[in-house]
PDB file with SEQRES, HELIX, SHEET and CRYST1 records, atoms N, CA, C and O in Angstrom:
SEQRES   1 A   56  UNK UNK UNK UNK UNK UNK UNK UNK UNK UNK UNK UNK UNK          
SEQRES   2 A   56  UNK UNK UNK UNK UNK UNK UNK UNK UNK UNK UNK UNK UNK          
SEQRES   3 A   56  UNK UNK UNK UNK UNK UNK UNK UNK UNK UNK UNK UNK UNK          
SEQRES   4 A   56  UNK UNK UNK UNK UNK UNK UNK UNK UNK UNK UNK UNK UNK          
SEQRES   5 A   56  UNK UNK UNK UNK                                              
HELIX    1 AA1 UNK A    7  UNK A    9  5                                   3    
HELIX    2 AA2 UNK A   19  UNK A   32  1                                  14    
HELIX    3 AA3 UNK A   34  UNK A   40  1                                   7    
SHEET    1 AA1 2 UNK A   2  UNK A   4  0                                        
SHEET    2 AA1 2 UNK A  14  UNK A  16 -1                                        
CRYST1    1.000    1.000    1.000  90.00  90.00  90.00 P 1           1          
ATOM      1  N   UNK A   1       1.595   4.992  16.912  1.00  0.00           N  
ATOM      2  CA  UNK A   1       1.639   4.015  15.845  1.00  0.00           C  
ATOM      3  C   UNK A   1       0.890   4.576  14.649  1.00  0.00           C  
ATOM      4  O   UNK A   1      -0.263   4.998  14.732  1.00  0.00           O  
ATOM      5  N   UNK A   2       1.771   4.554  13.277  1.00  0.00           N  
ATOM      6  CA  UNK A   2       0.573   4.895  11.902  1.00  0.00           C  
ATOM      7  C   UNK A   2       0.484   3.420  11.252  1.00  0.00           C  
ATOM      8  O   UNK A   2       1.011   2.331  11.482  1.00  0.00           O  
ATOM      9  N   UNK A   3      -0.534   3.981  10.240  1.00  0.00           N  
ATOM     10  CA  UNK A   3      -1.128   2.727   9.669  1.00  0.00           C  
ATOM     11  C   UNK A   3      -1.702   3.409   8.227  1.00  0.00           C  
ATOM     12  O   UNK A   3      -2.292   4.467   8.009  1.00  0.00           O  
ATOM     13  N   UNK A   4      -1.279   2.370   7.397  1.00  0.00           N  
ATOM     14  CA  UNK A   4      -1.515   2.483   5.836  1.00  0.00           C  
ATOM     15  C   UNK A   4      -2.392   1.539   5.574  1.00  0.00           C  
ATOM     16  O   UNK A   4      -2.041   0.382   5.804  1.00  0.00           O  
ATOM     17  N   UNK A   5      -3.165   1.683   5.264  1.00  0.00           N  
ATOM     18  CA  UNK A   5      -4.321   1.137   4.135  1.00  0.00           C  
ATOM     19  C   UNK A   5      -4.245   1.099   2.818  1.00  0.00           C  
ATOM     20  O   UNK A   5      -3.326   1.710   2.272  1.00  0.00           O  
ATOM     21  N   UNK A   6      -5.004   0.520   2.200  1.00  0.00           N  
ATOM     22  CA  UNK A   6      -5.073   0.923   0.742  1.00  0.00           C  
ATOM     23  C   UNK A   6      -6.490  -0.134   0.400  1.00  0.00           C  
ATOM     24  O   UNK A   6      -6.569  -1.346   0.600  1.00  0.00           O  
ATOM     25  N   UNK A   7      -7.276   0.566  -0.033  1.00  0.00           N  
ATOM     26  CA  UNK A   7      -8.662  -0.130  -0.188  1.00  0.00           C  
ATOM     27  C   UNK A   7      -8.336  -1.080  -1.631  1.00  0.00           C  
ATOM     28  O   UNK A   7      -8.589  -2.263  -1.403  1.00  0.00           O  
ATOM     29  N   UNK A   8      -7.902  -0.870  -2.871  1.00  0.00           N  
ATOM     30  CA  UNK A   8      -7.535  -1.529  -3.593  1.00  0.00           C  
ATOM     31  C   UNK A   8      -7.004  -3.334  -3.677  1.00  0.00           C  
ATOM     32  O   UNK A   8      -7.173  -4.254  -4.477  1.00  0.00           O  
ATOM     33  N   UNK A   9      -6.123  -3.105  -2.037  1.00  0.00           N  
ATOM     34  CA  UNK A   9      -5.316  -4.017  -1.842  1.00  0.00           C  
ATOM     35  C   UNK A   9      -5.394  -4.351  -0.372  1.00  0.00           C  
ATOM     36  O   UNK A   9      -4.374  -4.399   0.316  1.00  0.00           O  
ATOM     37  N   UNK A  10      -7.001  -4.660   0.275  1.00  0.00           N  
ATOM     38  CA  UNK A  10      -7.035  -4.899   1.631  1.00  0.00           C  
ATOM     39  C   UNK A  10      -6.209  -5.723   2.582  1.00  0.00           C  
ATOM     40  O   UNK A  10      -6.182  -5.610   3.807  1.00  0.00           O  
ATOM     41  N   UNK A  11      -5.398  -6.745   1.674  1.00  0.00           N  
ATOM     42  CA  UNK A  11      -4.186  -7.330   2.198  1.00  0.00           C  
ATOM     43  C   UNK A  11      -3.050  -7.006   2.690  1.00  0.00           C  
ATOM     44  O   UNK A  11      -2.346  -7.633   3.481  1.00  0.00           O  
ATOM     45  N   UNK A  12      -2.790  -5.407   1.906  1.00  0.00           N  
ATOM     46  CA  UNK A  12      -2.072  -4.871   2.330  1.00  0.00           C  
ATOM     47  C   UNK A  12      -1.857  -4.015   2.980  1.00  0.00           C  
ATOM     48  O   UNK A  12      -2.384  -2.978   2.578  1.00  0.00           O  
ATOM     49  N   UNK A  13      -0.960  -3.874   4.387  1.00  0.00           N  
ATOM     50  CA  UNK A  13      -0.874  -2.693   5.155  1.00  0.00           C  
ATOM     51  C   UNK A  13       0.777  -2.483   5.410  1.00  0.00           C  
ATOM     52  O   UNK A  13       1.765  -3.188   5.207  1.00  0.00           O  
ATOM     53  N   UNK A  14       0.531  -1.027   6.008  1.00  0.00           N  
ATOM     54  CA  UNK A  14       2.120  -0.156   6.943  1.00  0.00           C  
ATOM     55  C   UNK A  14       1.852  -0.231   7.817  1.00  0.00           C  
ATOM     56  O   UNK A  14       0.653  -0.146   8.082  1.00  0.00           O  
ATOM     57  N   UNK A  15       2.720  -0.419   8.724  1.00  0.00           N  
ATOM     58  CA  UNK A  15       2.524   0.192  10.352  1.00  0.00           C  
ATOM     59  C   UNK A  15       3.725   0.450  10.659  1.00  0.00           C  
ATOM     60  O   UNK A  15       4.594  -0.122  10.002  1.00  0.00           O  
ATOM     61  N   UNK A  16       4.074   1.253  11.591  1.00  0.00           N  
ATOM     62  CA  UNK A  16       5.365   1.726  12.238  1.00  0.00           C  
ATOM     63  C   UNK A  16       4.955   2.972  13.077  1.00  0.00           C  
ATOM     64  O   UNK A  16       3.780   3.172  13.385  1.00  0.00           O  
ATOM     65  N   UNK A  17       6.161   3.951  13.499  1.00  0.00           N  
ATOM     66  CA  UNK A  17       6.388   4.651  14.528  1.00  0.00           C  
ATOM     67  C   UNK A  17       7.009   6.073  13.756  1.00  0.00           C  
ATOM     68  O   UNK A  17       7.215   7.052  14.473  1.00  0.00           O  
ATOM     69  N   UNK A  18       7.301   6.155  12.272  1.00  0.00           N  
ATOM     70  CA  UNK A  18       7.594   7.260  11.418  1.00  0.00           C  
ATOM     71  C   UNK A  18       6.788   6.895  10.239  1.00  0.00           C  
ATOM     72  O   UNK A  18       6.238   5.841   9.918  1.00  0.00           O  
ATOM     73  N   UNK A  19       6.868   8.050   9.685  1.00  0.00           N  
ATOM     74  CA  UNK A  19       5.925   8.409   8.626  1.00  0.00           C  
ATOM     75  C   UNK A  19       7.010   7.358   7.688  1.00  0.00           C  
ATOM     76  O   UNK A  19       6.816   6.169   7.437  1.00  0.00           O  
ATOM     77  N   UNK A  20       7.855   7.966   7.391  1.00  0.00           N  
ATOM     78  CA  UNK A  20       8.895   6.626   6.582  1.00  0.00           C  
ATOM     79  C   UNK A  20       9.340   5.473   6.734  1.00  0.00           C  
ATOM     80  O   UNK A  20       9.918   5.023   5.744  1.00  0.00           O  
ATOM     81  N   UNK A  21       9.266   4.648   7.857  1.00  0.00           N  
ATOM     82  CA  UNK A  21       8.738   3.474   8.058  1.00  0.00           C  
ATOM     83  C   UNK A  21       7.583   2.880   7.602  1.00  0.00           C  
ATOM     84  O   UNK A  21       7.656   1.800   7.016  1.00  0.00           O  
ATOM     85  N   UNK A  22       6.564   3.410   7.778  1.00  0.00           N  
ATOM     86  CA  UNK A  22       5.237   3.090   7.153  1.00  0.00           C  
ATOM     87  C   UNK A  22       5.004   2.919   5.919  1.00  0.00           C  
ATOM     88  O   UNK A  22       4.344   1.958   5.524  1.00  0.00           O  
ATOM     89  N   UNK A  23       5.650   4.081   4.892  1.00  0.00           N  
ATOM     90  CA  UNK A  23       5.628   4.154   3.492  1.00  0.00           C  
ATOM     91  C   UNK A  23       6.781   2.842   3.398  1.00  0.00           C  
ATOM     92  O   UNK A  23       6.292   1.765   3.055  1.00  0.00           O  
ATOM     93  N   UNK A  24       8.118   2.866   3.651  1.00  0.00           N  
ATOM     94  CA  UNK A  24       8.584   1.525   3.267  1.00  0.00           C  
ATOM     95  C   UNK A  24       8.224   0.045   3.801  1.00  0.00           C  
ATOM     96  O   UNK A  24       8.673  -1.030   3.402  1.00  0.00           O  
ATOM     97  N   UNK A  25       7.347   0.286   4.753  1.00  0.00           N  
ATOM     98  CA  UNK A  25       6.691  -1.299   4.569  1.00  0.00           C  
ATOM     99  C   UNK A  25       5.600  -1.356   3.749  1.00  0.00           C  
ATOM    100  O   UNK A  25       5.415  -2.349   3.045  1.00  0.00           O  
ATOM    101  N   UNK A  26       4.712  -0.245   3.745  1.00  0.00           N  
ATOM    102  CA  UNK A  26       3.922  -0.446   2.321  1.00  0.00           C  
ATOM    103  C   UNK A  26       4.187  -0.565   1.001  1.00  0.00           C  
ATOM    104  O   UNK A  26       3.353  -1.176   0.333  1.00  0.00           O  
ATOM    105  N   UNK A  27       5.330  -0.047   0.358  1.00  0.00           N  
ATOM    106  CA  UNK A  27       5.848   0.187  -0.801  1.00  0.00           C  
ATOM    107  C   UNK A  27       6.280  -1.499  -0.702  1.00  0.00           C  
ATOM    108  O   UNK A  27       5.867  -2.102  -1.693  1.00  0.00           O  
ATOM    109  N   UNK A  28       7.064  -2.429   0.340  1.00  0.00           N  
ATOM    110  CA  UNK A  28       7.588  -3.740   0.125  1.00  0.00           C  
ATOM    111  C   UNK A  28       6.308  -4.314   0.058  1.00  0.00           C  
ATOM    112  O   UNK A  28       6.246  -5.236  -0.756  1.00  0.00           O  
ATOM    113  N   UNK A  29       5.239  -4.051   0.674  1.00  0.00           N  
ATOM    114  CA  UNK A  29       3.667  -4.870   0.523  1.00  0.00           C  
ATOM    115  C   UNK A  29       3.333  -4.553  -1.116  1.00  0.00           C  
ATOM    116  O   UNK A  29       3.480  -5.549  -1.825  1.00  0.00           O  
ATOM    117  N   UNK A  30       3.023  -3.655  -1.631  1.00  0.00           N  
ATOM    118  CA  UNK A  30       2.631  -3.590  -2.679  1.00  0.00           C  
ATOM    119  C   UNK A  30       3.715  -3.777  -3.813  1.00  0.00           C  
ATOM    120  O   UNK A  30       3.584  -3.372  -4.968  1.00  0.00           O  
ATOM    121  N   UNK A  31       4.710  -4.394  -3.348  1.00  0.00           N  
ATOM    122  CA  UNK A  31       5.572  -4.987  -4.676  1.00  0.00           C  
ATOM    123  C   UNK A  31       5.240  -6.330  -4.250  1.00  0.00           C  
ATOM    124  O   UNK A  31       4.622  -6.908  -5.144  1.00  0.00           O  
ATOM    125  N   UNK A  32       5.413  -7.023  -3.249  1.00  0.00           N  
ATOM    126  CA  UNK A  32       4.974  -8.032  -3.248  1.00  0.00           C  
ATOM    127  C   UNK A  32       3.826  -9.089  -3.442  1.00  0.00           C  
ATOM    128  O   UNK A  32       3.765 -10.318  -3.456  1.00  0.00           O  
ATOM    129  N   UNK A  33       2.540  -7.562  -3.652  1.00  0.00           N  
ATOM    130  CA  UNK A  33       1.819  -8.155  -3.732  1.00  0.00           C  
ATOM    131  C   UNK A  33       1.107  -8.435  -5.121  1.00  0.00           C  
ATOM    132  O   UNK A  33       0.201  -9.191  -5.474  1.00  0.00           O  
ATOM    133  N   UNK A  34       2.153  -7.216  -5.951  1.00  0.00           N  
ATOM    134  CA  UNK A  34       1.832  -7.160  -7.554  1.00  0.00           C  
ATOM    135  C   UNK A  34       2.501  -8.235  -7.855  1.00  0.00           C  
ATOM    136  O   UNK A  34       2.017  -8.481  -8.960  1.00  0.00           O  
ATOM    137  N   UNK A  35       3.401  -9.189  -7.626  1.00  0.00           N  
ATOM    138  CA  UNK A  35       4.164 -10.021  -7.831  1.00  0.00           C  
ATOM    139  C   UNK A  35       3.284 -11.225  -7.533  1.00  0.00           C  
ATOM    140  O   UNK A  35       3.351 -12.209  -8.269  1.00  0.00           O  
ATOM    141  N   UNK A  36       2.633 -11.202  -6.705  1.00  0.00           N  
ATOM    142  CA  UNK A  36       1.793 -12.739  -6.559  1.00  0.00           C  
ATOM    143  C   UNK A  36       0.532 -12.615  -7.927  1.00  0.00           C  
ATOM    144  O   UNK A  36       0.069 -13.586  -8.524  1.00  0.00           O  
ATOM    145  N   UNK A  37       0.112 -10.891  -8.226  1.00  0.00           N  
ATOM    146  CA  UNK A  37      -1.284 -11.095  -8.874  1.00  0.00           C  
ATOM    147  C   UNK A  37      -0.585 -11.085 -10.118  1.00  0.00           C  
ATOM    148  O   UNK A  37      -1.376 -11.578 -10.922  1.00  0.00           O  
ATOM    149  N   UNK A  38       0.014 -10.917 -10.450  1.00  0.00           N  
ATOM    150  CA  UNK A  38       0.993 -11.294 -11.740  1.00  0.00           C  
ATOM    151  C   UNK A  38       1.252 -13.048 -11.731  1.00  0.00           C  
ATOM    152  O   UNK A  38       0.737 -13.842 -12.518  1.00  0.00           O  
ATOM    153  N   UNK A  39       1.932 -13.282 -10.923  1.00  0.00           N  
ATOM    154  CA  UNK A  39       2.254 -14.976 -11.091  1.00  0.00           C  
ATOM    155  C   UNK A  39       0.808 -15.791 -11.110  1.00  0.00           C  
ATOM    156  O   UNK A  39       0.553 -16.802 -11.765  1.00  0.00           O  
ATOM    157  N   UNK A  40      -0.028 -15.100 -10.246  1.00  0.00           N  
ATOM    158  CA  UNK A  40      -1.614 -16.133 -10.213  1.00  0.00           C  
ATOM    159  C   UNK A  40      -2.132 -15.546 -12.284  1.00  0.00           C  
ATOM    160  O   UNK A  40      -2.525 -16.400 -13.080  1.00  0.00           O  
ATOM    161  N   UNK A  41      -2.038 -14.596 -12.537  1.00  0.00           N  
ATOM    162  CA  UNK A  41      -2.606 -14.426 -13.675  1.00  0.00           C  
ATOM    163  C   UNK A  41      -3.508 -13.268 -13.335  1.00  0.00           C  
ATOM    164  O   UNK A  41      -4.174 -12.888 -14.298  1.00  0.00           O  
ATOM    165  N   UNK A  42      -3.677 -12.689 -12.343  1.00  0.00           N  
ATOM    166  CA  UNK A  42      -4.873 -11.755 -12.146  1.00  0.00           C  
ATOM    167  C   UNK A  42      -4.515 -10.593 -12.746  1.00  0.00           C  
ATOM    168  O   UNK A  42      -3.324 -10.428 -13.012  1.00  0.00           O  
ATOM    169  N   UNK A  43      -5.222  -9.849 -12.982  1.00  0.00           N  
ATOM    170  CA  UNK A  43      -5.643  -8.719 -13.112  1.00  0.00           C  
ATOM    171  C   UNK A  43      -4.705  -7.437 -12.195  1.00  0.00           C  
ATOM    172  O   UNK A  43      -4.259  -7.880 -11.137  1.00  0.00           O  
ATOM    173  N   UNK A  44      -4.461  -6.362 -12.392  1.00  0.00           N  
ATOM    174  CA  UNK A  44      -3.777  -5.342 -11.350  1.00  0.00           C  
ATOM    175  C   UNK A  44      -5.309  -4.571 -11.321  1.00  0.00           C  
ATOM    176  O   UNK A  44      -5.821  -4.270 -12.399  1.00  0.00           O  
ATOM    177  N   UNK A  45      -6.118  -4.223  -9.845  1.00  0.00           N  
ATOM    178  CA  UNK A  45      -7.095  -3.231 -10.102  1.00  0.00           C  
ATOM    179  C   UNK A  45      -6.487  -1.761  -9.838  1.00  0.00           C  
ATOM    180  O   UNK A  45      -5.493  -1.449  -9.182  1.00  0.00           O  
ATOM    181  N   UNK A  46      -7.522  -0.845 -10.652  1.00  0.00           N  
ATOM    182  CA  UNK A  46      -7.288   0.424 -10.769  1.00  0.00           C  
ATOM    183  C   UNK A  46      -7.074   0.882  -9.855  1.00  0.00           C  
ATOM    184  O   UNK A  46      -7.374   0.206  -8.870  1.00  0.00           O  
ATOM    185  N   UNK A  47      -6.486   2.171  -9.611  1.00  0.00           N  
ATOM    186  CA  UNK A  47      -6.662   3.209  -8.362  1.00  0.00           C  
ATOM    187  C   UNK A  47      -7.752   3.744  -8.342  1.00  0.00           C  
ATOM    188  O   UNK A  47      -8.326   4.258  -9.302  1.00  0.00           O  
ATOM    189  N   UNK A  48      -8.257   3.634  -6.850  1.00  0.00           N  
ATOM    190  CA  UNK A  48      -9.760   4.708  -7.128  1.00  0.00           C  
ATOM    191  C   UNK A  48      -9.972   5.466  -5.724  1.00  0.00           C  
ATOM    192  O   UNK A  48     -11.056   5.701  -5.190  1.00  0.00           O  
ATOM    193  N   UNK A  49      -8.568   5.826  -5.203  1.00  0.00           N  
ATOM    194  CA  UNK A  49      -8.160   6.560  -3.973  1.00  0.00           C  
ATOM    195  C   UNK A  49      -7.190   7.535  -4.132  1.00  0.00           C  
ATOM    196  O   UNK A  49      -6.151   7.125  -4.649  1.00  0.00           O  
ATOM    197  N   UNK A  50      -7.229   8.715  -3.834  1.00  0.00           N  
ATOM    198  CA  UNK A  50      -6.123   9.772  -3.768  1.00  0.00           C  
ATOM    199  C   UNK A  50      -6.172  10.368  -2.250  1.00  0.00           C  
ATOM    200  O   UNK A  50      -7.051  10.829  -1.521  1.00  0.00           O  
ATOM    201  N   UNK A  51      -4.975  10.154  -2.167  1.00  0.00           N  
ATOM    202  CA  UNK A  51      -4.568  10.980  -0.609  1.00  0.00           C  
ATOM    203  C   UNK A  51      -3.478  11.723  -0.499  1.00  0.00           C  
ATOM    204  O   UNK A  51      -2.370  11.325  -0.859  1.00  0.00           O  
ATOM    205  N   UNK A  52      -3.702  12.857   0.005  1.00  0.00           N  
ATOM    206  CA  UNK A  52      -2.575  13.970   0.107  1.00  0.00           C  
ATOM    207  C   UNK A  52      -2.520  14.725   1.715  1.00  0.00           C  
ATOM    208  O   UNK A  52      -3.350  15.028   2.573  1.00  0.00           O  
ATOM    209  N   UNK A  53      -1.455  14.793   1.595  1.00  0.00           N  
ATOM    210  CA  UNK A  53      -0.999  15.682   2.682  1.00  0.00           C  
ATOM    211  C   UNK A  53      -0.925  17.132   2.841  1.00  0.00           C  
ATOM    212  O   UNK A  53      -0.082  17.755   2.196  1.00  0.00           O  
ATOM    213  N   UNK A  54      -1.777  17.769   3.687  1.00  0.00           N  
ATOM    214  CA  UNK A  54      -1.960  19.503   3.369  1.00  0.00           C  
ATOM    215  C   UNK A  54      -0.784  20.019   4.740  1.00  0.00           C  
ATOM    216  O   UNK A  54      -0.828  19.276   5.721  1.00  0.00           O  
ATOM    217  N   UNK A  55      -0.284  20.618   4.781  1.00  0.00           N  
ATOM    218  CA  UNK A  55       0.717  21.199   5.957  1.00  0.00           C  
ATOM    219  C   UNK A  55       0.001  22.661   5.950  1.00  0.00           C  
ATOM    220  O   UNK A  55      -0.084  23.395   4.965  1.00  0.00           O  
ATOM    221  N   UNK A  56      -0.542  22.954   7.380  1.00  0.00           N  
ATOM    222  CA  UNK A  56      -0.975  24.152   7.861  1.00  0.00           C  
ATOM    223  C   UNK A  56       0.160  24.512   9.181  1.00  0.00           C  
ATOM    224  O   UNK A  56       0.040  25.549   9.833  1.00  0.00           O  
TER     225      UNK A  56                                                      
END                                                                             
């Protein structure tokens, strides 16, 4: 099982069984969730996380 985080947006997570599963349930979390902080009036906070993938 993987799992996506995103400290920005502790509400939101991935989980699944492929690496691309995970990214498309996160990518539907974080549209959905810019969509609620937009309709409430909030604020979008910054990014203050970078993550990359190194292949050895």
């Amino acid at each position: 099982m993987l799992l996506i985080i995103l400290p920005e947006f502790p509400q939101c997570l991935g989980t699944g069984t492929t690496i691309e599963e995970v990214e498309q349930q996160i990518k539907a979390a974080i549209v959905f969730h810019l969509e609620e902080l937009r309709q409430s009036g909030s604020s979008i906070p910054e990014a203050r996380t970078l993550c990359k993938y190194v292949e050895v």
